[in-house]
Backbone as a chain_set.jsonl record, in Angstrom:
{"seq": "XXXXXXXXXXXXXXXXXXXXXXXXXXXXXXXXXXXXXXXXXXXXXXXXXXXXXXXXXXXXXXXXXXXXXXXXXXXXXXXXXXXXXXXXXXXXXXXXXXXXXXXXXXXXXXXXXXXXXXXXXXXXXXXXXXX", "coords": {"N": [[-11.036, 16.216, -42.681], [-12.292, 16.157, -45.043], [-13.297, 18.873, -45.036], [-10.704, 20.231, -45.478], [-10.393, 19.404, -47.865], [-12.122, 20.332, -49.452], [-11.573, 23.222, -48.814], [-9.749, 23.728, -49.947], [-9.982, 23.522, -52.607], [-11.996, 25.199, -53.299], [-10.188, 27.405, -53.004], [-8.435, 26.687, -55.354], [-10.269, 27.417, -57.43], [-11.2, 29.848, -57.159], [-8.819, 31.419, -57.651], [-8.503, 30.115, -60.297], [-10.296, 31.374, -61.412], [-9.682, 34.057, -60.931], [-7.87, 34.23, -62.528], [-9.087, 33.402, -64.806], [-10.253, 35.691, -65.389], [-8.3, 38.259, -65.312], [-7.017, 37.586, -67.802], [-9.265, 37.658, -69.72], [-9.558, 40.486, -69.742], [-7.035, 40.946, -70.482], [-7.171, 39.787, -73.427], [-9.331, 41.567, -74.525], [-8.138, 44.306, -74.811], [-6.22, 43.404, -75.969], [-7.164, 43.264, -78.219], [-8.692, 44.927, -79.134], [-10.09, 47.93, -81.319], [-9.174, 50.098, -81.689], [-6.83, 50.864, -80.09], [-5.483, 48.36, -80.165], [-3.801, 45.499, -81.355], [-5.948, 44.58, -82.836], [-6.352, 47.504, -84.01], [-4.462, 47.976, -85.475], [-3.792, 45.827, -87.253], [-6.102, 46.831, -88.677], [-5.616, 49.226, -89.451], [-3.53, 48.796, -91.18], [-4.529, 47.028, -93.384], [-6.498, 49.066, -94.393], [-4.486, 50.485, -95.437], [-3.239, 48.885, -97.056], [-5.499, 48.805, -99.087], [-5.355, 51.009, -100.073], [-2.863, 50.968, -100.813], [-3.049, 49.632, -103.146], [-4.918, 50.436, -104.762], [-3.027, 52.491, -105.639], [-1.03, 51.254, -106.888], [-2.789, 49.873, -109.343], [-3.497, 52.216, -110.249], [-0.895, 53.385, -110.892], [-0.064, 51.11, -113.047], [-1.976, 51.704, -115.257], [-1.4, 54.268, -116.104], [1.047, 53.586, -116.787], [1.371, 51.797, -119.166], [-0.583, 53.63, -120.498], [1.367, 54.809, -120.915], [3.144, 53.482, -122.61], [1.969, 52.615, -124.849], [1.645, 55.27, -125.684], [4.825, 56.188, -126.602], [5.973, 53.492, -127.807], [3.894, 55.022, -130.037], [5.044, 56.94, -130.746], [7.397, 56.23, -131.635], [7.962, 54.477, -133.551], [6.993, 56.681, -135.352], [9.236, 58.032, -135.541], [10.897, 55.869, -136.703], [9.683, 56.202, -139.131], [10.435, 58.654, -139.584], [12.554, 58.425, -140.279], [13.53, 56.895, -141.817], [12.646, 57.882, -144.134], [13.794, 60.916, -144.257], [16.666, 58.831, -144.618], [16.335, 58.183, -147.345], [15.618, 60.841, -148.744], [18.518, 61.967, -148.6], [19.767, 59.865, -149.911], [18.954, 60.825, -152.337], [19.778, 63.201, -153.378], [22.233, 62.955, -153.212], [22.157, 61.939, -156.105], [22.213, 63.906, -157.549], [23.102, 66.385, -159.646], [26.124, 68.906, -158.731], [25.57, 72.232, -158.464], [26.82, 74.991, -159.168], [26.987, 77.878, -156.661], [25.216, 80.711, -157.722], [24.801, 82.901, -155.592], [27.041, 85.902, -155.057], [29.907, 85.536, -152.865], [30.028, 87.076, -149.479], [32.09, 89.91, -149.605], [34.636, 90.334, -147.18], [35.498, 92.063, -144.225], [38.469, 93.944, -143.402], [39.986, 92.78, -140.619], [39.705, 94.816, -137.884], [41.584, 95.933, -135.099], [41.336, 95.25, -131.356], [39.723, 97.636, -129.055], [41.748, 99.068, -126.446], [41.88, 97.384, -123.337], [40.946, 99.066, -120.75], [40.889, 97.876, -117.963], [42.996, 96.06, -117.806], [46.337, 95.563, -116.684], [49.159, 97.948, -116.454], [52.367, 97.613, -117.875], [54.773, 98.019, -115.377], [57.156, 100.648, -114.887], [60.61, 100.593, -115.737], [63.754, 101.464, -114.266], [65.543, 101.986, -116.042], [64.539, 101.842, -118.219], [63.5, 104.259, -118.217], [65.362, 105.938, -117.647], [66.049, 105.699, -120.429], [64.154, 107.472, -121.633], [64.318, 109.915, -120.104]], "CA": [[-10.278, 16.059, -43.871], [-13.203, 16.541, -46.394], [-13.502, 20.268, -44.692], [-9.717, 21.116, -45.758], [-10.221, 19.069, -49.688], [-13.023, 21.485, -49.927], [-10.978, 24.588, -48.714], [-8.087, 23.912, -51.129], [-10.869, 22.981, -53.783], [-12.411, 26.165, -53.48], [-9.496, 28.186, -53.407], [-8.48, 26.685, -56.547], [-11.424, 27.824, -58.28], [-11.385, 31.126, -57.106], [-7.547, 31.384, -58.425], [-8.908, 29.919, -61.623], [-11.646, 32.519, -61.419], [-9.27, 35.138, -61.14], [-7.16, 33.872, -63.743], [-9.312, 33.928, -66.182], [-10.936, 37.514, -65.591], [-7.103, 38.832, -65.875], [-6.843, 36.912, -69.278], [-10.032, 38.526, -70.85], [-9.118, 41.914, -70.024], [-6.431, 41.634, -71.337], [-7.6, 39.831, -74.632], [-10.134, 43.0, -75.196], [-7.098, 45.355, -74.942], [-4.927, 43.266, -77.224], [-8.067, 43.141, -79.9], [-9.38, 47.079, -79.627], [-10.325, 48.416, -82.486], [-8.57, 51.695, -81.41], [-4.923, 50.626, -79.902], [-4.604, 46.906, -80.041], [-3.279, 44.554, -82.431], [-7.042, 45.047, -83.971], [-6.185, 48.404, -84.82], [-3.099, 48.588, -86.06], [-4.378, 45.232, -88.23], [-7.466, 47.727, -89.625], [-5.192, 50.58, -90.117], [-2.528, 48.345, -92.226], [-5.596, 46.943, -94.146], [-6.586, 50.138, -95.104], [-2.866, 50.505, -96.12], [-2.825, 47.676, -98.23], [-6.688, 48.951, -99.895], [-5.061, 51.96, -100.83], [-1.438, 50.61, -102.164], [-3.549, 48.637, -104.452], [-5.892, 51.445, -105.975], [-2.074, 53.092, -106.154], [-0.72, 50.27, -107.856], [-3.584, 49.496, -110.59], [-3.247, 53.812, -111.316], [0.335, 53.607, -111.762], [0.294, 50.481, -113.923], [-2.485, 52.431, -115.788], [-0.906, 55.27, -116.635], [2.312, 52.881, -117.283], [0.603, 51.195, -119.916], [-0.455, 54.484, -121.639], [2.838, 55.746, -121.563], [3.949, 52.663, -123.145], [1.24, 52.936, -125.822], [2.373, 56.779, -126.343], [5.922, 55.884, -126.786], [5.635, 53.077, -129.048], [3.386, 55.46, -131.35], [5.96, 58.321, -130.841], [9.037, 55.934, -131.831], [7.092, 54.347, -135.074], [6.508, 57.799, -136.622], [10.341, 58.619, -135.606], [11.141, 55.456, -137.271], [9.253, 56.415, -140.034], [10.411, 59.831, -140.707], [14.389, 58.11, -140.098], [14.069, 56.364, -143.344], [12.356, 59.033, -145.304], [14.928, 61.176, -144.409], [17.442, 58.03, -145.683], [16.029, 58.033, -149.287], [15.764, 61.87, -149.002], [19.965, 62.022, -147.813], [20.333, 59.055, -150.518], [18.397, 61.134, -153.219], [20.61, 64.114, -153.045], [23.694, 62.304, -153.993], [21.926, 61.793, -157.373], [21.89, 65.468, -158.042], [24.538, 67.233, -160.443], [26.636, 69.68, -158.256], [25.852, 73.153, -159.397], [27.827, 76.644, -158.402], [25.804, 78.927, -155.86], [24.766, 81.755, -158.371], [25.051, 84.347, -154.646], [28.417, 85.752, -154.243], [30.487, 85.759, -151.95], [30.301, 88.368, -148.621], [33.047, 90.397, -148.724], [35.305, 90.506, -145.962], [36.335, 93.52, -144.087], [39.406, 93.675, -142.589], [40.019, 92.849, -139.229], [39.872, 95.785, -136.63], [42.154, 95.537, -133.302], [40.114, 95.583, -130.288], [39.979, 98.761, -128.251], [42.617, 98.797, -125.29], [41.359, 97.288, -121.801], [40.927, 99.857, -119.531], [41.185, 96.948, -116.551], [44.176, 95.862, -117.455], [47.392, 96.141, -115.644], [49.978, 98.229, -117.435], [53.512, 96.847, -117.014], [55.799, 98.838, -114.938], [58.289, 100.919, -116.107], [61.794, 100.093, -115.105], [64.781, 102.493, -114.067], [66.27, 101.601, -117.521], [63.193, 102.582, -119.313], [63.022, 105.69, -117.205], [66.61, 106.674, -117.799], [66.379, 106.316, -121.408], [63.021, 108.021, -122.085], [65.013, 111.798, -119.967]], "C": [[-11.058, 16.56, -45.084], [-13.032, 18.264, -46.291], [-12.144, 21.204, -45.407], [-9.448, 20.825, -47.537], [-11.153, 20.083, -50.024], [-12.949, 22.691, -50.242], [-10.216, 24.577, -49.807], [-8.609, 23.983, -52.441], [-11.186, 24.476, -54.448], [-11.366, 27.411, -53.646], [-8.756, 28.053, -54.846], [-9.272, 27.431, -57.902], [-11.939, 28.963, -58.327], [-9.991, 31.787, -57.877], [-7.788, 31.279, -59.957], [-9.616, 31.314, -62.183], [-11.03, 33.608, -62.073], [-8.41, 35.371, -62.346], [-7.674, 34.317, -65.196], [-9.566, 35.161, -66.568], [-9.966, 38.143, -65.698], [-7.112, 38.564, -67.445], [-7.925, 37.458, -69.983], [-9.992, 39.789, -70.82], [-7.529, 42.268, -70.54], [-6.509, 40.886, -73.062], [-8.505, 40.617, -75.23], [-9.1, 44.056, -75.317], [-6.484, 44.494, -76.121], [-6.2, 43.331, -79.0], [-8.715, 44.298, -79.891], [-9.143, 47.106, -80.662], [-9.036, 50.058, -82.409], [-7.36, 51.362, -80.843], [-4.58, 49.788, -80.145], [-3.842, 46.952, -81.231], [-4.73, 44.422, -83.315], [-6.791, 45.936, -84.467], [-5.312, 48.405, -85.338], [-3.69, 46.986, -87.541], [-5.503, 46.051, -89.368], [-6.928, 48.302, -90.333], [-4.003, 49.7, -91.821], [-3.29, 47.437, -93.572], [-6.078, 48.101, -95.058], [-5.582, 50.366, -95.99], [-2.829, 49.986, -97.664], [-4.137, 48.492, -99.392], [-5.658, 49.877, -100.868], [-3.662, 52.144, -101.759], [-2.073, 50.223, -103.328], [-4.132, 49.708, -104.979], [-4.171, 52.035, -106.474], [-1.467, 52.226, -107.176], [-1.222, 50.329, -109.456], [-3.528, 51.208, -111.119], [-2.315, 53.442, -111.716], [0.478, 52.348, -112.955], [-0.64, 50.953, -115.072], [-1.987, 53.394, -117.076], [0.538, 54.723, -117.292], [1.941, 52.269, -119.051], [0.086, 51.896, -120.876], [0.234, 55.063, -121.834], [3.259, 54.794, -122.929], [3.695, 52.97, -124.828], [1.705, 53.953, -126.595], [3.577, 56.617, -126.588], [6.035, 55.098, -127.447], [4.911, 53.69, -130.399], [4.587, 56.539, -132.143], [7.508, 57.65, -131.572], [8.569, 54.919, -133.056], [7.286, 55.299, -135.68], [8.104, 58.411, -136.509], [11.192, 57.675, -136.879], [11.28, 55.692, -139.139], [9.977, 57.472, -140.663], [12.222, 59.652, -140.869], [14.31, 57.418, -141.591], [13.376, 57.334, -144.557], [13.671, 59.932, -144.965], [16.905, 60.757, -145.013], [16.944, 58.623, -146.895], [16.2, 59.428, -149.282], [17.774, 62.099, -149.313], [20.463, 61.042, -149.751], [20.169, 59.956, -152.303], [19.349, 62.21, -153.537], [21.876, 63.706, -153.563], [23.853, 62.157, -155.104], [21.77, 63.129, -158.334], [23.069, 65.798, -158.02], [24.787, 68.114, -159.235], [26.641, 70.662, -159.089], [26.681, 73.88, -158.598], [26.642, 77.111, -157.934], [25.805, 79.859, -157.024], [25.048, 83.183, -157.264], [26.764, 84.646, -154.887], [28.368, 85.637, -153.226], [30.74, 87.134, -150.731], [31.704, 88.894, -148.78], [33.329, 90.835, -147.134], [35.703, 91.803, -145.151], [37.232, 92.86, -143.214], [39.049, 93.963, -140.813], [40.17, 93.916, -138.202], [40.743, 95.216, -135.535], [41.063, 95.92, -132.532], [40.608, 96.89, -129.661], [40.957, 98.19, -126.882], [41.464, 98.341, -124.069], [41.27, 97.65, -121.227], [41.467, 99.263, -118.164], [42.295, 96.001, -116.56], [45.391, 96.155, -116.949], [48.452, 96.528, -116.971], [51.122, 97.88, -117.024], [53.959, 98.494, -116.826], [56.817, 99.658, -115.973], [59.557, 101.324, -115.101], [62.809, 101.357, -115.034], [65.195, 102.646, -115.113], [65.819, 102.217, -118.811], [63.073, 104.291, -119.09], [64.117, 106.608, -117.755], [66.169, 106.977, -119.436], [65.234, 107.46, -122.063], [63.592, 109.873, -121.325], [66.328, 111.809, -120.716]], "O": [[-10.56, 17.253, -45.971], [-12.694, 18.911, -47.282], [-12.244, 22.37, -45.786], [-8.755, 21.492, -48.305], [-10.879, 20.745, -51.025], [-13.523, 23.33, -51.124], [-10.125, 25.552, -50.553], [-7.925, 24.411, -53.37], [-10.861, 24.892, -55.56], [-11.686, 28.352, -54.373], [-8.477, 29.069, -55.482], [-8.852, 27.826, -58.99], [-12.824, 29.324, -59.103], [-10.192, 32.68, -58.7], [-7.392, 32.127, -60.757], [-9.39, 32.013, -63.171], [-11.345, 34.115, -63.15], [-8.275, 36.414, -62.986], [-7.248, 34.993, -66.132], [-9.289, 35.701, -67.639], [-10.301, 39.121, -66.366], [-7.23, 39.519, -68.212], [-7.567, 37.843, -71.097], [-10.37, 40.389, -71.827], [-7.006, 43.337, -70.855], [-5.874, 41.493, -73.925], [-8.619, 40.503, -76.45], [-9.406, 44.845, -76.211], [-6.301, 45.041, -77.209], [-6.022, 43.402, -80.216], [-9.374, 44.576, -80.893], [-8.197, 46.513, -81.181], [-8.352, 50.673, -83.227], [-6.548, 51.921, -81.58], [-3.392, 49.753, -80.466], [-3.392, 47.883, -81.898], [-4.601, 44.155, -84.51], [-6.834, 45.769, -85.686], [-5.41, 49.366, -86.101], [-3.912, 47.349, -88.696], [-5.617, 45.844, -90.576], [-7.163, 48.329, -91.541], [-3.89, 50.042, -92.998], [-2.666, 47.22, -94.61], [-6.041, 48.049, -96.287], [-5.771, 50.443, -97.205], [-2.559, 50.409, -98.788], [-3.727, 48.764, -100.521], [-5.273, 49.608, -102.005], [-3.361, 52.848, -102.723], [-1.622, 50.495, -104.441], [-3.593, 49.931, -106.063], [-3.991, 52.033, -107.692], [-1.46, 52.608, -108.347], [-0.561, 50.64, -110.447], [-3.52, 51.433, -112.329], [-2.345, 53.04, -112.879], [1.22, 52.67, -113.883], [-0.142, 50.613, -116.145], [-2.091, 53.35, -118.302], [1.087, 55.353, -118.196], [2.647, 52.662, -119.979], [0.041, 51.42, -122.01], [0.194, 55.911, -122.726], [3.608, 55.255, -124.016], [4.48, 53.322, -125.708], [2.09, 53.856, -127.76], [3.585, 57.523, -127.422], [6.397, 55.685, -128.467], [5.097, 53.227, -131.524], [4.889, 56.817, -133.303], [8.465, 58.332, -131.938], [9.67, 54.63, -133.525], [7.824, 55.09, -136.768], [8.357, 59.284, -137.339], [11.883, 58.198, -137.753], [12.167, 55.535, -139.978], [10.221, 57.486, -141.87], [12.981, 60.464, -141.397], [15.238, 57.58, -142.383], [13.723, 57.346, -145.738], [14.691, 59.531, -145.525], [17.828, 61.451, -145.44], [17.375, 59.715, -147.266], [17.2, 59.628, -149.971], [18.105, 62.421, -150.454], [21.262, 61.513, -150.56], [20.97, 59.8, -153.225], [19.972, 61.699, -154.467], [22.432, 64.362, -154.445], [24.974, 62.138, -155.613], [21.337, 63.256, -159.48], [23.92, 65.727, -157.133], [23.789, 68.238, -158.525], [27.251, 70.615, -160.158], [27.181, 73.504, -157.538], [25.536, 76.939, -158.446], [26.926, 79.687, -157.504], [25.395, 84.274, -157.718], [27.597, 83.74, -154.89], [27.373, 85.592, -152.503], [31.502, 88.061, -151.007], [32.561, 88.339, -148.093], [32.64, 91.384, -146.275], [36.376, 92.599, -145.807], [37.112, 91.831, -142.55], [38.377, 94.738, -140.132], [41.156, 93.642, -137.517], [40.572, 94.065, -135.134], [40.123, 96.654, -132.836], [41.796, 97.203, -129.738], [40.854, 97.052, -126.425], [40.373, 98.898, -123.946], [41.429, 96.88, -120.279], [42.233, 99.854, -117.402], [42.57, 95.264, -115.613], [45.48, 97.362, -116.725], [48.62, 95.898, -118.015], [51.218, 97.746, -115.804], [53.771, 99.535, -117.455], [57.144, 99.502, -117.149], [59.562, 102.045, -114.103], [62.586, 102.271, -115.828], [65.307, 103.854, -115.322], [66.29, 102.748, -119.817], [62.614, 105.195, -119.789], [63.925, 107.736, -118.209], [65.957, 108.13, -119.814], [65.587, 108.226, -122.96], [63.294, 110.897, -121.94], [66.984, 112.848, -120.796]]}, "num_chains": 1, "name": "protein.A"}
């Protein structure tokens, strides 16, 4: 009896055995640096490094747009009410007469005929009375 608790014992433990040595080959495959779920973790790390340097540029350059556009819409401001008082100033000024004459006009010319136009027909009627 001891001889067959021993057998069953030991085959347990070789089962175990084998068990586990399946289970760490395949926890070195699932954590590779180069295919697993390690790499693809590294590579999307990297990912992330480099959204972020993209990020902090574009809010960068966001930031001196903003700057440039606020200066650019100040000095528009600015030259919108000088142009008021200028516009307003103008109104306060006598109406004189232009001193230039006036271009004469020449008369209107007809245009030259169309070459590419279609000439109308000319009808039996037309035909008759013109022999």
């Amino acid at each position: 009896m001891e001889l067959i608790s021993d057998m069953l014992l030991m085959a347990g433990a070789l089962g175990a055995g084998f068990y586990c040595f399946i289970l760490s080959r395949r926890l070195r495959k699932f954590t590779d640096l180069e295919s697993g779920v390690g790499g693809a973790v590294a590579r999307l790390s990297a990912q992330v490094d480099d959204l972020t340097v993209s990020v902090l540029s574009a809010q960068d350059t966001a930031r001196s747009s903003v700057t440039t556009l606020d200066e650019v819409s100040a000095r528009a401001e600015h030259a919108a009410r000088h142009l008021e008082l200028l516009v307003a100033s103008m109104h306060d000024l006598p109406v004189t007469q232009d001193p230039t004459p006036e271009p004469k006009h020449e008369p209107e010319r007809s245009a030259p005929p169309n070459p590419f136009r279609a000439r109308p027909r000319e009808t039996a009627t037309s035909q008759a009375k013109a022999s």
